[in-house]
Backbone atoms as SQL, in Angstrom:
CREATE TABLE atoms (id INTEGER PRIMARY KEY, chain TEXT, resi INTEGER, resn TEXT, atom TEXT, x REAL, y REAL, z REAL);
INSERT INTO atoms VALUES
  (1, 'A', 1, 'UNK', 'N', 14.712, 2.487, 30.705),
  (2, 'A', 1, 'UNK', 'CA', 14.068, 2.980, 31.894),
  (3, 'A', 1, 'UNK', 'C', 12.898, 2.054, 32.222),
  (4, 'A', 2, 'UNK', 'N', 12.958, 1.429, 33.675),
  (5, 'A', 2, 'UNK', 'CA', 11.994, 0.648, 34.078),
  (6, 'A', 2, 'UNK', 'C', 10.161, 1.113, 34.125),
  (7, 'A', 3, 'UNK', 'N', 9.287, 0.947, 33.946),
  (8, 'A', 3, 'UNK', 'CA', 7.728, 1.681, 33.921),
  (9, 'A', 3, 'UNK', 'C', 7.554, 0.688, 35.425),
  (10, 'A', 4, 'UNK', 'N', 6.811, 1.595, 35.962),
  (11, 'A', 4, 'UNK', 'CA', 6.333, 0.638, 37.341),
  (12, 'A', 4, 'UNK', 'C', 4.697, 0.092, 36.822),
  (13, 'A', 5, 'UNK', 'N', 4.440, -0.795, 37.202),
  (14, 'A', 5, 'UNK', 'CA', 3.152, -1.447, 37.084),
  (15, 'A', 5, 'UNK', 'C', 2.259, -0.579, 37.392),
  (16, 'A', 6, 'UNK', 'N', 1.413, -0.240, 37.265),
  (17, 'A', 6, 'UNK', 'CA', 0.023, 0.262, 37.954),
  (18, 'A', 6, 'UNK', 'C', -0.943, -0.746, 38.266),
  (19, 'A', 7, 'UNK', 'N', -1.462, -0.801, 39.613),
  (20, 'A', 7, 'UNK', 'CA', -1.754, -1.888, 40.252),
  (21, 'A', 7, 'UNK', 'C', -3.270, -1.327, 40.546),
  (22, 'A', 8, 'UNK', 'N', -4.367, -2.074, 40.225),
  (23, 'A', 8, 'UNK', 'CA', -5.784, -1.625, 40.024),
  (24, 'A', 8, 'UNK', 'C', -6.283, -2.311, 41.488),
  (25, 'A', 9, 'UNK', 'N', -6.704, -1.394, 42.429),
  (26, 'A', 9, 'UNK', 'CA', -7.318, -2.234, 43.548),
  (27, 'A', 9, 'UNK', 'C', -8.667, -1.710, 43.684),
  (28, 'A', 10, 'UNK', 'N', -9.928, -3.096, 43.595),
  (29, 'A', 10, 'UNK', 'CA', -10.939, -3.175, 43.355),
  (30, 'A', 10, 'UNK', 'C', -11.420, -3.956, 44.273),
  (31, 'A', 11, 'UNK', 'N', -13.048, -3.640, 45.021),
  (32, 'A', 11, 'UNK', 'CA', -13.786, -4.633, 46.119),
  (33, 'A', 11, 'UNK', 'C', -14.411, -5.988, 45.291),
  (34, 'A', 12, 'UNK', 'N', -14.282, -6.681, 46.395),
  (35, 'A', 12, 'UNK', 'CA', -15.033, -7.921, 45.651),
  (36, 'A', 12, 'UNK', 'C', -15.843, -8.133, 44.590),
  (37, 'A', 13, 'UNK', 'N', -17.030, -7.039, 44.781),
  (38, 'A', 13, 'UNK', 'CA', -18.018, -6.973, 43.629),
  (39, 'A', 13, 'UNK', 'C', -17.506, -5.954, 42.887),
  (40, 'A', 14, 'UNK', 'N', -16.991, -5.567, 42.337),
  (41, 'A', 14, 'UNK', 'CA', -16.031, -4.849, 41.491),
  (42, 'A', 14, 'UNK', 'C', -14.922, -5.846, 40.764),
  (43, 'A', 15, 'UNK', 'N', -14.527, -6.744, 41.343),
  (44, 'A', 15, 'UNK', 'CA', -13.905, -8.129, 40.730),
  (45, 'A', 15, 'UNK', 'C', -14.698, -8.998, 40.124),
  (46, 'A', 16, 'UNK', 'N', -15.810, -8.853, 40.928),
  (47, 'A', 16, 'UNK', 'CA', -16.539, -9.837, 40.155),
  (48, 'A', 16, 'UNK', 'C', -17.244, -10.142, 39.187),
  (49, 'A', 17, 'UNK', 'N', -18.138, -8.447, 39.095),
  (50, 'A', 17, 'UNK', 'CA', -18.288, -7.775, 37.758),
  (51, 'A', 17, 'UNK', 'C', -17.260, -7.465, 36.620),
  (52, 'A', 18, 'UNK', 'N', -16.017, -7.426, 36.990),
  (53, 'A', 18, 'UNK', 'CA', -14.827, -7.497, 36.029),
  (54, 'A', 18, 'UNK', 'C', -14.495, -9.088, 35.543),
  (55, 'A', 19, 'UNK', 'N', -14.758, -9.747, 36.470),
  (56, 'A', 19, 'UNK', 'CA', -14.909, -11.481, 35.860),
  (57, 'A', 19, 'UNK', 'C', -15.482, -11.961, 34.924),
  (58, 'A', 20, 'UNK', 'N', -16.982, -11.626, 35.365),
  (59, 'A', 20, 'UNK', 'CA', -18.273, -11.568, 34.632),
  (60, 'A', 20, 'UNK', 'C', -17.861, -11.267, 33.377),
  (61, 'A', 21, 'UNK', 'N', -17.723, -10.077, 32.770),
  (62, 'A', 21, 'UNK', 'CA', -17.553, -9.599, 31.571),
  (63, 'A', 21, 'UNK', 'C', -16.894, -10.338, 30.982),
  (64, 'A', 22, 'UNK', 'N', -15.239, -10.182, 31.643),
  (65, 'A', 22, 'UNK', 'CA', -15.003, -10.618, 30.887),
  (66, 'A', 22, 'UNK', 'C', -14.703, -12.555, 30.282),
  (67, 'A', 23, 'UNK', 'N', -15.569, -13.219, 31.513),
  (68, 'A', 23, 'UNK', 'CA', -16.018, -14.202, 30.975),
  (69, 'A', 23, 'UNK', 'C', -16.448, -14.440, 29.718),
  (70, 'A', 24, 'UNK', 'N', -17.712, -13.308, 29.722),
  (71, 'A', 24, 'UNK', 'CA', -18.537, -13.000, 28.864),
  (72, 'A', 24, 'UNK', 'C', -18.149, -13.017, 27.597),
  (73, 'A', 25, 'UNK', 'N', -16.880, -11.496, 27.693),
  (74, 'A', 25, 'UNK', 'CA', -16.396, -11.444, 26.194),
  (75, 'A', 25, 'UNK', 'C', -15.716, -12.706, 25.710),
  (76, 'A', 26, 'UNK', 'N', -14.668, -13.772, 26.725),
  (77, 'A', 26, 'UNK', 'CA', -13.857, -15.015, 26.055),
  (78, 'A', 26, 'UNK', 'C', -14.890, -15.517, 25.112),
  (79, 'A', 27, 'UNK', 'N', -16.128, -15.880, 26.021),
  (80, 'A', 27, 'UNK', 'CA', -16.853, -17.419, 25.351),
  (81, 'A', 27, 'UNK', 'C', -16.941, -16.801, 23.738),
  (82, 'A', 28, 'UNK', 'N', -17.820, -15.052, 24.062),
  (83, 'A', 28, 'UNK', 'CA', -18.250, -14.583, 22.306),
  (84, 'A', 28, 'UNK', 'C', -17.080, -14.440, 21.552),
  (85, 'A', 29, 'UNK', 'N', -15.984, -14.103, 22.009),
  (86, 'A', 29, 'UNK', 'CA', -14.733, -14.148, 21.091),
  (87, 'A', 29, 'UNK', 'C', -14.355, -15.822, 20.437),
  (88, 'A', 30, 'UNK', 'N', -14.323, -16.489, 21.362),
  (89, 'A', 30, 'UNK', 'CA', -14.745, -18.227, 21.181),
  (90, 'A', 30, 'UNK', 'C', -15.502, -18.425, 20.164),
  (91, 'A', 31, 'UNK', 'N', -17.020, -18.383, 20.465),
  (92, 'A', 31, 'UNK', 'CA', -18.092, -18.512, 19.269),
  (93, 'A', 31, 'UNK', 'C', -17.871, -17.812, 18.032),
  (94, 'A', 32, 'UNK', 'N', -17.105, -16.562, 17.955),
  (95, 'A', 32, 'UNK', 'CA', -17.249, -15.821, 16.943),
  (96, 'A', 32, 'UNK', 'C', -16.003, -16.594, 16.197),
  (97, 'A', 33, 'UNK', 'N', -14.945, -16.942, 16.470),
  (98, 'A', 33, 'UNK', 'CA', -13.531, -17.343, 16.394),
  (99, 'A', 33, 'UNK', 'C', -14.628, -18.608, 15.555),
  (100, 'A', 34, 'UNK', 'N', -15.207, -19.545, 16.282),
  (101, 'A', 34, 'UNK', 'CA', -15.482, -21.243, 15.995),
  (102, 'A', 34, 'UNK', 'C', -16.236, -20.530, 14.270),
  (103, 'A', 35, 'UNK', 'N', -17.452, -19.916, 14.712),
  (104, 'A', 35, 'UNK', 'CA', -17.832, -19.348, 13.710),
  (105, 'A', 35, 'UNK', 'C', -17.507, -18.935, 12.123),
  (106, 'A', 36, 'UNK', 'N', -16.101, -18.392, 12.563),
  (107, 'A', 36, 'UNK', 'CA', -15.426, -17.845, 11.487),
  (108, 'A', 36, 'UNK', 'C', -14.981, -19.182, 10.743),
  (109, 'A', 37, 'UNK', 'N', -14.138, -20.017, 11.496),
  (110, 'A', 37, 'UNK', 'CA', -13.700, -21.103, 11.179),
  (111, 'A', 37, 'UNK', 'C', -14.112, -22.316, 10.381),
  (112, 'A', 38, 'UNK', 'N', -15.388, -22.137, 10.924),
  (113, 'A', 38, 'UNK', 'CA', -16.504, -22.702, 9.918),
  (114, 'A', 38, 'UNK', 'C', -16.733, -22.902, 9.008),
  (115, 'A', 39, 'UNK', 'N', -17.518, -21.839, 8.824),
  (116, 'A', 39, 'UNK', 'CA', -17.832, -20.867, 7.428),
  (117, 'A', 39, 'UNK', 'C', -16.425, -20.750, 6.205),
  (118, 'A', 40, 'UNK', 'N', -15.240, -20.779, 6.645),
  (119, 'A', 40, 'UNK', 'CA', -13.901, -21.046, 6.125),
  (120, 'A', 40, 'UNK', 'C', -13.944, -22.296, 5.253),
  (121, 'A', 41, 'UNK', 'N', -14.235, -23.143, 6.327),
  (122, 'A', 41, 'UNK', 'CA', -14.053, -24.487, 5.940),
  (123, 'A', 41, 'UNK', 'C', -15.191, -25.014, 5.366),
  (124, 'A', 42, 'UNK', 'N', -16.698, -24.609, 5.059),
  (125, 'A', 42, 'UNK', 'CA', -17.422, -24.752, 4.663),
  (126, 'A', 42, 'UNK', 'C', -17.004, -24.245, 2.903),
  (127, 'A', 43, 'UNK', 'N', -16.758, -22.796, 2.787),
  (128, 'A', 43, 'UNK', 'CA', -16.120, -22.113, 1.529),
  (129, 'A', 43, 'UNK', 'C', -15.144, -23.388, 0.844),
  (130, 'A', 44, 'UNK', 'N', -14.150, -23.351, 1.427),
  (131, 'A', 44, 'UNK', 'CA', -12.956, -24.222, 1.287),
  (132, 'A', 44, 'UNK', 'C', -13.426, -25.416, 1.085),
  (133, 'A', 45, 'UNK', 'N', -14.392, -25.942, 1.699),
  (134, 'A', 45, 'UNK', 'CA', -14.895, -27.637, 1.088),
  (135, 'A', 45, 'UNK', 'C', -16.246, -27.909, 0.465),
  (136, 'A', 46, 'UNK', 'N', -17.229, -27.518, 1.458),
  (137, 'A', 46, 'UNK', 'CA', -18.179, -27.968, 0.665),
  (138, 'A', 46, 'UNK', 'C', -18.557, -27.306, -0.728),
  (139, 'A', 47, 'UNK', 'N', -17.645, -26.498, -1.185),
  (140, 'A', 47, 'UNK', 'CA', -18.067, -25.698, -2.427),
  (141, 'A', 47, 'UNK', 'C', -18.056, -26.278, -3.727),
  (142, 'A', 48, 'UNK', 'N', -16.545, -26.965, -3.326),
  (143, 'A', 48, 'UNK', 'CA', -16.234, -27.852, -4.382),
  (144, 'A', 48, 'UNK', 'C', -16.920, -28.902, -4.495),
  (145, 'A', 49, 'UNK', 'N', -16.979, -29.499, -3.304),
  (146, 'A', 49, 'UNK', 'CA', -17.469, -30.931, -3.060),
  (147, 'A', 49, 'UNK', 'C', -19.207, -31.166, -3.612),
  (148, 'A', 50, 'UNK', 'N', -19.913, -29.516, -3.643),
  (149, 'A', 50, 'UNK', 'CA', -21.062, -29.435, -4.032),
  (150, 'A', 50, 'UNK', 'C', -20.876, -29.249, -5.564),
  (151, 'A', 51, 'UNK', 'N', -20.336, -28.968, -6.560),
  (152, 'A', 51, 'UNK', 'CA', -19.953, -28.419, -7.607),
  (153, 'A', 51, 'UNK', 'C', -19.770, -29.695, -8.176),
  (154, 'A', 52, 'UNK', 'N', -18.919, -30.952, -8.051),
  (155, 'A', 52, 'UNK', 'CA', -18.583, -32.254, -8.213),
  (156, 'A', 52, 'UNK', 'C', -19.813, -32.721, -8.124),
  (157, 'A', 53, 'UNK', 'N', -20.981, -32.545, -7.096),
  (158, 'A', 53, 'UNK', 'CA', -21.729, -33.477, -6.837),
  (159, 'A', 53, 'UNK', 'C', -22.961, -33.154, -7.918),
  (160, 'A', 54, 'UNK', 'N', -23.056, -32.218, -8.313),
  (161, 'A', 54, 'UNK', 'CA', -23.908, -31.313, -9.079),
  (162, 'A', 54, 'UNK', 'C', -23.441, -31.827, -10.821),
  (163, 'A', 55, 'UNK', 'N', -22.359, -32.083, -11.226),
  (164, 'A', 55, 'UNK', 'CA', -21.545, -32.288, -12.232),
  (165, 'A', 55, 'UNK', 'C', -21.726, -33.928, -12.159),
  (166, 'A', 56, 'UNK', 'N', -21.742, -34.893, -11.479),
  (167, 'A', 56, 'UNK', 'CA', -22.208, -36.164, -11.072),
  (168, 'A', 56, 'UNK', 'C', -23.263, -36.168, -11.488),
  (169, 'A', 57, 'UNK', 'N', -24.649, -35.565, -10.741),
  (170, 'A', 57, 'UNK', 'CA', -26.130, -36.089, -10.680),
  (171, 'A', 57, 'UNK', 'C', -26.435, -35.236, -12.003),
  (172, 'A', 58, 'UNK', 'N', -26.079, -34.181, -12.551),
  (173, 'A', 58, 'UNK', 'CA', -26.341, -33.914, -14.173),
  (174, 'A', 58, 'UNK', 'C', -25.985, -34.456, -15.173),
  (175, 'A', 59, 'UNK', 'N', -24.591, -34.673, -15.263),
  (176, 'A', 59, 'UNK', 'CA', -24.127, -36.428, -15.942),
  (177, 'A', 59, 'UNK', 'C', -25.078, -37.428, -15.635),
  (178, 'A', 60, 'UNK', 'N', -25.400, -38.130, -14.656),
  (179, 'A', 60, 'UNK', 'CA', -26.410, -39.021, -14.900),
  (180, 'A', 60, 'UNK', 'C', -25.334, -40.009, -14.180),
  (181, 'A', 61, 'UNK', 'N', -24.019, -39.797, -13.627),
  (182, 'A', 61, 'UNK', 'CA', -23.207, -40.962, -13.109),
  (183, 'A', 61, 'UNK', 'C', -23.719, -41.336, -11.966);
Protein backbone atom coordinates (compact mmCIF):
# COMPACT_ATOMS: atom_id res chain seq x y z
CA UNK A 1 0.00 0.00 0.00
CA UNK A 2 1.31 3.34 -1.29
CA UNK A 3 1.72 6.26 1.96
CA UNK A 4 1.16 9.67 0.29
CA UNK A 5 3.84 12.23 1.18
CA UNK A 6 2.85 14.85 3.55
CA UNK A 7 3.88 18.01 2.12
CA UNK A 8 4.88 20.84 4.83
CA UNK A 9 3.95 24.35 3.44
CA UNK A 10 5.80 27.09 5.20
CA UNK A 11 6.31 31.24 4.55
CA UNK A 12 9.55 32.40 3.71
CA UNK A 13 10.65 33.19 7.18
CA UNK A 14 9.50 29.98 8.38
CA UNK A 15 11.98 28.43 5.67
CA UNK A 16 14.37 30.31 6.62
CA UNK A 17 14.43 29.75 10.19
CA UNK A 18 14.17 26.00 9.23
CA UNK A 19 17.50 26.60 7.12
CA UNK A 20 19.13 28.34 9.79
CA UNK A 21 18.93 25.52 12.19
CA UNK A 22 19.42 23.33 10.46
CA UNK A 23 22.55 24.73 9.00
CA UNK A 24 23.36 25.07 12.38
CA UNK A 25 22.92 21.50 13.47
CA UNK A 26 25.19 20.09 9.99
CA UNK A 27 28.31 22.27 10.84
CA UNK A 28 27.99 20.90 15.00
CA UNK A 29 27.31 17.41 13.80
CA UNK A 30 30.57 18.14 11.45
CA UNK A 31 32.70 19.47 14.39
CA UNK A 32 31.51 16.90 16.70
CA UNK A 33 32.02 14.01 13.90
CA UNK A 34 35.91 15.85 13.10
CA UNK A 35 36.21 15.84 16.88
CA UNK A 36 35.50 12.36 17.52
CA UNK A 37 37.83 11.40 14.81
CA UNK A 38 40.54 12.95 16.31
CA UNK A 39 40.71 12.05 19.55
CA UNK A 40 40.47 8.30 17.80
CA UNK A 41 43.39 8.85 16.05
CA UNK A 42 45.19 10.60 18.66
CA UNK A 43 44.33 7.18 21.12
CA UNK A 44 45.30 5.00 18.15
CA UNK A 45 48.70 6.88 17.51
CA UNK A 46 50.08 9.12 19.54
CA UNK A 47 49.82 6.68 22.49
CA UNK A 48 52.09 4.40 21.27
CA UNK A 49 54.22 6.68 19.53
CA UNK A 50 54.50 8.50 23.09
CA UNK A 51 55.24 5.21 25.01
CA UNK A 52 58.28 4.41 22.35
CA UNK A 53 59.41 7.85 22.79
CA UNK A 54 59.42 7.69 26.59
CA UNK A 55 61.21 4.06 26.38
CA UNK A 56 63.92 5.93 23.94
CA UNK A 57 64.72 9.10 26.13
CA UNK A 58 64.84 6.66 29.45
CA UNK A 59 67.20 4.28 27.68
CA UNK A 60 69.37 7.08 27.01
CA UNK A 61 69.14 6.15 22.98
Amino acid sequence: MARNKIETVMSYDQWEQEHKRRTKKAIHDTIQGLTRDIATAMIILALPLGMVAHFLLSTGY
